[in-house]
VODRENSE-568153 format. One record per residue (C-alpha): residue number from 1; x, y, z. Coordinates in Angstrom, 1 decimal, always signed. Example, Ala and Ser with C-alpha at 12.3 -4.5 7.8 and 13.67 -1.06 7.14 Angstrom:
BEGIN
<1; <+12.3; -4.5; +7.8>>,
<2; <+13.7; -1.1; +7.1>>,
// end
This chain:
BEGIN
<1; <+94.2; +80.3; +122.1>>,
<2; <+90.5; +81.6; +121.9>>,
<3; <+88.5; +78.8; +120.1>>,
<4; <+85.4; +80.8; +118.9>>,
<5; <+85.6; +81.9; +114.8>>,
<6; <+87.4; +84.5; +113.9>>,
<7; <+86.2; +84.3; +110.4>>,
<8; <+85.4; +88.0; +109.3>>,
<9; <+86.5; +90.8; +111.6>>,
<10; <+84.9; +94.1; +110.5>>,
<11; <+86.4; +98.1; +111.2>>,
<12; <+83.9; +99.8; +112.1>>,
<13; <+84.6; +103.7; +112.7>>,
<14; <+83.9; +104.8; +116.6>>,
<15; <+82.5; +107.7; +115.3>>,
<16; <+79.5; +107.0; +113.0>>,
<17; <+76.7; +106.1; +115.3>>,
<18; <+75.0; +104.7; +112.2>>,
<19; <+77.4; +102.3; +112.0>>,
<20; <+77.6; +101.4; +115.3>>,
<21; <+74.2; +100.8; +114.9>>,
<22; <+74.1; +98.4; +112.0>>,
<23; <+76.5; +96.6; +113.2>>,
<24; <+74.8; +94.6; +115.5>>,
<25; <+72.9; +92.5; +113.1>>,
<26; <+75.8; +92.1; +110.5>>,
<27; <+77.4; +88.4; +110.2>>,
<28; <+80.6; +89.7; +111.9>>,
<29; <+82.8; +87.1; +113.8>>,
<30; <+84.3; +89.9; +115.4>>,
<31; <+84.2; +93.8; +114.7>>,
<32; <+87.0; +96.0; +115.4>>,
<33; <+85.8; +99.4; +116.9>>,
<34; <+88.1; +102.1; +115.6>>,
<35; <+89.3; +105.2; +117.4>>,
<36; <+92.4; +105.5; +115.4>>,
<37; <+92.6; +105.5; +111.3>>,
<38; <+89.1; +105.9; +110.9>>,
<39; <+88.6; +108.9; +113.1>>,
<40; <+89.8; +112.3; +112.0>>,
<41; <+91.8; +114.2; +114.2>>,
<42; <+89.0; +116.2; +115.0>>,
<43; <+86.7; +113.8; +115.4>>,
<44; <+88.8; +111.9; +118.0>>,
<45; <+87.4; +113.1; +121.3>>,
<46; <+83.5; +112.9; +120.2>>,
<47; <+84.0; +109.6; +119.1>>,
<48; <+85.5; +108.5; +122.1>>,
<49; <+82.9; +109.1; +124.0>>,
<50; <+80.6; +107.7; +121.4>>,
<51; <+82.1; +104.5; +121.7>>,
<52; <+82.2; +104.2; +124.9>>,
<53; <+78.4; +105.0; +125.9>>,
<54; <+77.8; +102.5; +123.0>>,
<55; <+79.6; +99.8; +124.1>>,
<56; <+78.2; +100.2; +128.0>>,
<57; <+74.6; +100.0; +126.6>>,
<58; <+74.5; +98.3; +123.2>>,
<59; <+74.3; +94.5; +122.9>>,
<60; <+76.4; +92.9; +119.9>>,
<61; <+75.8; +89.6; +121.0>>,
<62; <+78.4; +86.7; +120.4>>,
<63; <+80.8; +88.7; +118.4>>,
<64; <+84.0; +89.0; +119.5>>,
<65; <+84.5; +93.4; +120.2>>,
<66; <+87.9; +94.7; +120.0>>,
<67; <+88.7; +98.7; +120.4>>,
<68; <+91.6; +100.1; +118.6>>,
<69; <+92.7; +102.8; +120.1>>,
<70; <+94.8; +105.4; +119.3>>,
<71; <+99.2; +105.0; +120.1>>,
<72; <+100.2; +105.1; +124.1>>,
<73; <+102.9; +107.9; +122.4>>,
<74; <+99.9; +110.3; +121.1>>,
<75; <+97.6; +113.0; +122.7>>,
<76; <+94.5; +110.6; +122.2>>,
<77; <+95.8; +107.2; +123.5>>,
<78; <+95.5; +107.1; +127.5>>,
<79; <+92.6; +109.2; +127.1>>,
<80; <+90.7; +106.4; +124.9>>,
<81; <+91.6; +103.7; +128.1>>,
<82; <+90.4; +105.6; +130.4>>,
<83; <+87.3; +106.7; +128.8>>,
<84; <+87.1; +102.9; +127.6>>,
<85; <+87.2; +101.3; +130.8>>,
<86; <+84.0; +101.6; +132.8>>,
<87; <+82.4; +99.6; +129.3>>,
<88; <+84.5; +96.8; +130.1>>,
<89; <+86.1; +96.5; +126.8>>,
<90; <+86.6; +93.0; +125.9>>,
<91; <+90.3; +93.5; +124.0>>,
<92; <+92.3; +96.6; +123.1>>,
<93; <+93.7; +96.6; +120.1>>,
<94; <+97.2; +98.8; +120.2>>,
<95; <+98.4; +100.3; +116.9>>,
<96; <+101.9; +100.0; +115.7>>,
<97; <+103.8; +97.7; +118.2>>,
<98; <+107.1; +97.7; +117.8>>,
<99; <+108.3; +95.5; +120.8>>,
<100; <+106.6; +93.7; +123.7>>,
<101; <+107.4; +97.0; +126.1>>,
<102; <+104.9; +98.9; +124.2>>,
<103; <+101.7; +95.9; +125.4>>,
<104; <+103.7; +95.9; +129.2>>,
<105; <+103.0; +99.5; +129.5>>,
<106; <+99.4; +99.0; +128.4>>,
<107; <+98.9; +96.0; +130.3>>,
<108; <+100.3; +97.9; +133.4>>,
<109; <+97.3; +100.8; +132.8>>,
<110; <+94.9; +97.6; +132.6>>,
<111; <+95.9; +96.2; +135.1>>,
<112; <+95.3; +98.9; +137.7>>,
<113; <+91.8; +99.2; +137.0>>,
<114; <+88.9; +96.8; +138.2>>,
<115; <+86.8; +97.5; +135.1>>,
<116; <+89.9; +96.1; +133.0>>,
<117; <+90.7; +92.8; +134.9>>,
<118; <+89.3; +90.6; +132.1>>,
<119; <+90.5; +92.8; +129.0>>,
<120; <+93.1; +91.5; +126.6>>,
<121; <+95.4; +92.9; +124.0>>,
<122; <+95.9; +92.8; +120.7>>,
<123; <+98.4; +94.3; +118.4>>,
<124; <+98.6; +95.7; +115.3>>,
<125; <+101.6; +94.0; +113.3>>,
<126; <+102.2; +96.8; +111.0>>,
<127; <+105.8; +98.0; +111.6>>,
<128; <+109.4; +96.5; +110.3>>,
<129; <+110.5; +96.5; +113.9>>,
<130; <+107.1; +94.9; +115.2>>,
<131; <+107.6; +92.1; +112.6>>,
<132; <+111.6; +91.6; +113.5>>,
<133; <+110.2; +90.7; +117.1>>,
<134; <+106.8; +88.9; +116.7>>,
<135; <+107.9; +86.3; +119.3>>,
<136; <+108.7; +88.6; +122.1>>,
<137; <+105.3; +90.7; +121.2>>,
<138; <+103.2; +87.3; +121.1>>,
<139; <+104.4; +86.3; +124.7>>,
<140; <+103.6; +90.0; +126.3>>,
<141; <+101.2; +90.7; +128.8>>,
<142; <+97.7; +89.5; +128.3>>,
<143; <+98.2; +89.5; +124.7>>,
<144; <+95.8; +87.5; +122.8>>,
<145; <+95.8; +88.1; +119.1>>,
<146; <+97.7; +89.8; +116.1>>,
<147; <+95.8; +91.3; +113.1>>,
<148; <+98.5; +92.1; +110.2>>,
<149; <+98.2; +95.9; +109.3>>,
<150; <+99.7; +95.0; +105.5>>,
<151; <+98.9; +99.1; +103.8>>,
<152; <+100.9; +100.4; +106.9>>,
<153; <+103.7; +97.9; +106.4>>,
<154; <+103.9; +97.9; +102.8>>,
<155; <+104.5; +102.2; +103.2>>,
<156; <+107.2; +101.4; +106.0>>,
<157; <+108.8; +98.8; +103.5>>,
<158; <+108.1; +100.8; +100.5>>,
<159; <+107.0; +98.0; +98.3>>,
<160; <+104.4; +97.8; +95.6>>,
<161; <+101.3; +96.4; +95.5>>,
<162; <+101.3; +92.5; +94.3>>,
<163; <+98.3; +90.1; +93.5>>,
<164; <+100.4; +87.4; +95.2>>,
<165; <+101.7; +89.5; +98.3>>,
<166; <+105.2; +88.3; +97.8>>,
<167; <+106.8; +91.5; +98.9>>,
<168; <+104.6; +90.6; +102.5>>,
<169; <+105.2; +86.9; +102.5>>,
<170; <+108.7; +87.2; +105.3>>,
<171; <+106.1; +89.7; +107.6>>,
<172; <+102.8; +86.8; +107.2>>,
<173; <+104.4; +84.2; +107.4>>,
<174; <+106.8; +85.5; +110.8>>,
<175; <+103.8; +87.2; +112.3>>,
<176; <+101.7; +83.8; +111.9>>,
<177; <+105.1; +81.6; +113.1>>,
<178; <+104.9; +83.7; +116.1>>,
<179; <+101.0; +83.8; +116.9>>,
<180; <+101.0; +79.5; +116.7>>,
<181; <+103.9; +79.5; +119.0>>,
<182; <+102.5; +81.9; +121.7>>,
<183; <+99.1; +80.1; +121.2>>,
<184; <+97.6; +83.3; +120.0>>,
<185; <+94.7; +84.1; +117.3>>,
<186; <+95.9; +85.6; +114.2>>,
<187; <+94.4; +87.9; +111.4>>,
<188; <+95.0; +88.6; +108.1>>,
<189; <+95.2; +92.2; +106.5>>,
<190; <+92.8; +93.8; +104.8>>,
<191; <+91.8; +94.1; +101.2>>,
<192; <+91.2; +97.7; +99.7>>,
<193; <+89.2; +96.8; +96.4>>,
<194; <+85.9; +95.7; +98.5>>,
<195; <+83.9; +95.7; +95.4>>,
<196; <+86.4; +92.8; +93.5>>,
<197; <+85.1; +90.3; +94.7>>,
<198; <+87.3; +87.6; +93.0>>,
<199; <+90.1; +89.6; +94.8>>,
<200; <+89.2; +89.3; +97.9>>,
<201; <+88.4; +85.3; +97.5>>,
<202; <+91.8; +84.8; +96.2>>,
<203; <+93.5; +86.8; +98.9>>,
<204; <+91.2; +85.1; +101.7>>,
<205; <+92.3; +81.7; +100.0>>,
<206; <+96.0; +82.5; +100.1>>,
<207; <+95.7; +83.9; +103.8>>,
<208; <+93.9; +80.8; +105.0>>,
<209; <+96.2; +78.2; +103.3>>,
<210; <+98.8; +80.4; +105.1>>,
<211; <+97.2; +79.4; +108.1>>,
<212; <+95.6; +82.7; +109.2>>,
<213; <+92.2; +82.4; +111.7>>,
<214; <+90.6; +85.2; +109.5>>,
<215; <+90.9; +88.4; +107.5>>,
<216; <+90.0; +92.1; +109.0>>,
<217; <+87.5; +93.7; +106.5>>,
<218; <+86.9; +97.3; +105.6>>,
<219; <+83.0; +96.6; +104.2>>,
<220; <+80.1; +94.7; +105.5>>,
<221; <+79.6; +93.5; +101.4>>,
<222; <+82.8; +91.6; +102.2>>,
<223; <+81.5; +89.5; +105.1>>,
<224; <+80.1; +86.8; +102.9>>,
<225; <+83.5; +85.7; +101.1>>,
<226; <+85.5; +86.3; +104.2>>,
<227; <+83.1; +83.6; +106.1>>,
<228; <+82.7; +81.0; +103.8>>,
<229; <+86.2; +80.9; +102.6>>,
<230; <+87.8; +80.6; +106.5>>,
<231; <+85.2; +77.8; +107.3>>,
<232; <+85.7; +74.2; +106.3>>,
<233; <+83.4; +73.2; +103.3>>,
<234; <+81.3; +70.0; +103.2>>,
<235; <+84.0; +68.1; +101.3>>,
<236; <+87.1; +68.8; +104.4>>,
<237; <+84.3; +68.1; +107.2>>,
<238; <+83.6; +64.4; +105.5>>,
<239; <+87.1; +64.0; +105.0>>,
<240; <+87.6; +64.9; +108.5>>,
<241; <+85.0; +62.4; +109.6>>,
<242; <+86.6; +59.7; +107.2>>,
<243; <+89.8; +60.0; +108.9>>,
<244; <+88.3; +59.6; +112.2>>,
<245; <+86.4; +56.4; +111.1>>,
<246; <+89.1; +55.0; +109.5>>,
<247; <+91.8; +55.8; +112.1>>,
<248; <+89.6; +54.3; +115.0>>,
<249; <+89.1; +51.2; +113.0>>,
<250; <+92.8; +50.3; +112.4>>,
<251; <+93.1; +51.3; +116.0>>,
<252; <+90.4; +48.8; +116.8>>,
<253; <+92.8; +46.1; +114.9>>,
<254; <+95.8; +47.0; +116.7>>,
<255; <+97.1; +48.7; +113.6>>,
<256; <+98.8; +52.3; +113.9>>,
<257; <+98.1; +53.9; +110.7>>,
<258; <+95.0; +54.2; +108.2>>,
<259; <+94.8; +54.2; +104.8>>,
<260; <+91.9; +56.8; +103.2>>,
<261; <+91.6; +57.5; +99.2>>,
<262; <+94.9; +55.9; +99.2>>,
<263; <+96.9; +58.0; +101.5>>,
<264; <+97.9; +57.2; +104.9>>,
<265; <+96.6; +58.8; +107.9>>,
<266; <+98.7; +58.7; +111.0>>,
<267; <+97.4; +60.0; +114.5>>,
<268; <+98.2; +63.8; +113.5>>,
<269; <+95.7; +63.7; +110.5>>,
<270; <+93.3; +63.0; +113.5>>,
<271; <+94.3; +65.9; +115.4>>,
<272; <+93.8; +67.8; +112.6>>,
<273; <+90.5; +66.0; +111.8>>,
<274; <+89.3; +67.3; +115.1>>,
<275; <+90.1; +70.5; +114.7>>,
<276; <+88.3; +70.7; +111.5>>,
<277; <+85.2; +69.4; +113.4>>,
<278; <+85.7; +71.6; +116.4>>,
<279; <+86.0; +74.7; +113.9>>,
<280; <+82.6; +73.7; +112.2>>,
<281; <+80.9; +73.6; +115.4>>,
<282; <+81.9; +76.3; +116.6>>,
<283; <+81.1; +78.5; +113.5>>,
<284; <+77.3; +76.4; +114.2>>,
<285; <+76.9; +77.8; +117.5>>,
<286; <+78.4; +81.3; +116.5>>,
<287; <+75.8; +81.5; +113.7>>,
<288; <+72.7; +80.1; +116.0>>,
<289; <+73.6; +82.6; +118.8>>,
<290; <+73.5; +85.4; +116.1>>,
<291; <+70.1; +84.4; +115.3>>,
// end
C-alpha cells in the first residue's frame, strides 16, 4: 500500500488551464485530473491535450497526480491514454469498473508502452456490479487505489440522500473490506454542499472512523477540513507514544501486556501506535516538501 497521505484529493477539471494552474500551490495530498465528468462533451478533445502538455511540463511537486479518463467503452477513452502517455502519468484513474476485466484491458494498453511502465490504476467504485466484486477489482492489474463515486452510486441504487449515508454503508464498508485486503489505498466520496462546512467535517469524521485514507473534494475551500480531520491530532499522537513507552517497559519486565489510563495495551495497540506515528510523519514531510 502507498504510505504517503492521502488526506484531501482534489478534482480538478482537465480543461480549465486556470485551474491547472492554481493547483500547484493548493494543500492537495493528491489531485485528480479530470477528463471525464468535468469535461463537456465538446470540450473533451481540447482538454486532452491540455492535460497532457500540462502534465509533461508543469511541476506539482509531492502531490500524488491521478488522471481520470474517460470509459475504455466510449469514443474519448483510448484516445485520452494515448495522448496521456508520453507525460508519464503517475495513475489512471478508470471510471465505472464493474469487474477486474475492465483494469486487465487497461493494464494490457499500459503495459505495451515504455512511457507507462511505472503507471498504476485506480478505479472508480461507483457501480452496483463494481461494488458486488470489490475483491476481484482490488487484486487486478497494477491496481493501486479505490476512490468511492457515492452521487453515481446512489443514482444506480436509486436511494436518497442521508446525513448518516446509511443507504451507502453495504457499498463503504465492502469497497473499504476489499481495499485493506488487497493492500490498496482507499478514498472516500465526495461531498456536494462545499460551502457546509459542518457537513463536510461530519461526513470526513464518519469516513475516517470507517477507516477510509481520505475523501475526494470538489473545492479547494474544502482542503482545510478534509486535512486536519484524516491526520492524527496531538491527543492520538501522545497516546500513540504512551503506548509505545508503556508497552516497551512491561516488555523490559518480561511482562506481555501494558496497562495505560486503565486499559490494557497488547502488542497490536503498538502496531497501531506505529502507524499513528508513521502517518504523522509522513503528513510532516508531505507538508515540508510542499513548502
Amino acid at each position: 500500500m502507498d504510505s504517503r497521505p492521502f488526506r484531501s484529493v482534489l478534482y480538478i477539471p482537465g480543461s480549465k488551464e486556470r485551474a491547472l494552474e492554481k493547483a500547484r500551490g493548493l494543500a492537495a495530498d493528491a489531485i485528480i485530473f479530470d477528463l471525464e465528468d468535468a469535461v463537456a462533451v465538446e470540450e473533451k478533445a481540447k482538454a486532452r491535450t491540455l492535460l497532457a502538455e500540462t502534465l509533461a511540463g508543469t511541476d506539482y511537486g509531492p502531490r500524488a497526480k491521478l488522471v481520470r479518463v474517460n470509459g475504455m467503452d466510449t469514443e474519448w477513452g483510448l484516445a485520452d491514454l494515448d495522448a496521456l502517455a508520453a507525460a508519464r502519468p503517475e495513475a489512471v484513474l478508470l471510471p465505472k469498473v464493474n469487474a477486474p476485466e475492465d483494469v486487465e484491458a487497461v493494464a494490457t494498453i499500459l503495459d505495451a508502452r515504455a512511457e507507462t511502465a511505472d503507471t498504476t490504476i485506480w478505479a472508480m467504485m461507483e457501480t452496483p456490479a463494481g461494488v458486488l466484486n470489490a475483491g476481484a477489482i482490488a487484486r487486478a492489474p497494477r491496481m493501486a487505489g479505490f476512490v468511492m463515486g457515492t452521487n453515481d452510486l446512489a443514482k444506480e441504487l436509486g436511494c436518497r440522500f442521508r446525513a448518516d449515508r446509511l443507504p451507502m454503508q453495504y457499498a463503504l464498508q465492502t469497497c473499504l473490506m476489499a481495499a485493506r485486503a488487497a493492500g490498496i489505498v482507499a478514498v472516500d466520496g465526495v461531498y456536494n454542499a462545499f460551502k457546509d462546512e459542518a457537513g463536510l467535517r461530519k461526513e470526513c469524521e464518519q469516513g475516517r472512523d470507517l477507516g477510509f485514507d481520505g475523501k475526494t473534494l470538489i473545492h479547494p475551500a474544502q482542503l482545510e477540513i478534509a486535512n486536519a480531520v484524516f491526520a492524527p491530532d496531538e491527543a492520538a499522537i501522545e497516546l500513540a507514544r504512551r503506548h509505545i513507552a508503556a508497552f516497551d517497559e512491561a516488555t523490559a519486565r518480561g511482562e506481555g501486556v501494558a496497562v495505560v489510563d486503565g486499559k490494557i495495551v497488547e502488542n497490536l495497540h503498538i502496531v497501531t501506535a506505529r502507524q499513528v506515528l508513521s502517518r504523522a510523519e509522513a503528513i510532516e514531510q508531505l507538508q515540508k516538501a510542499m513548502g
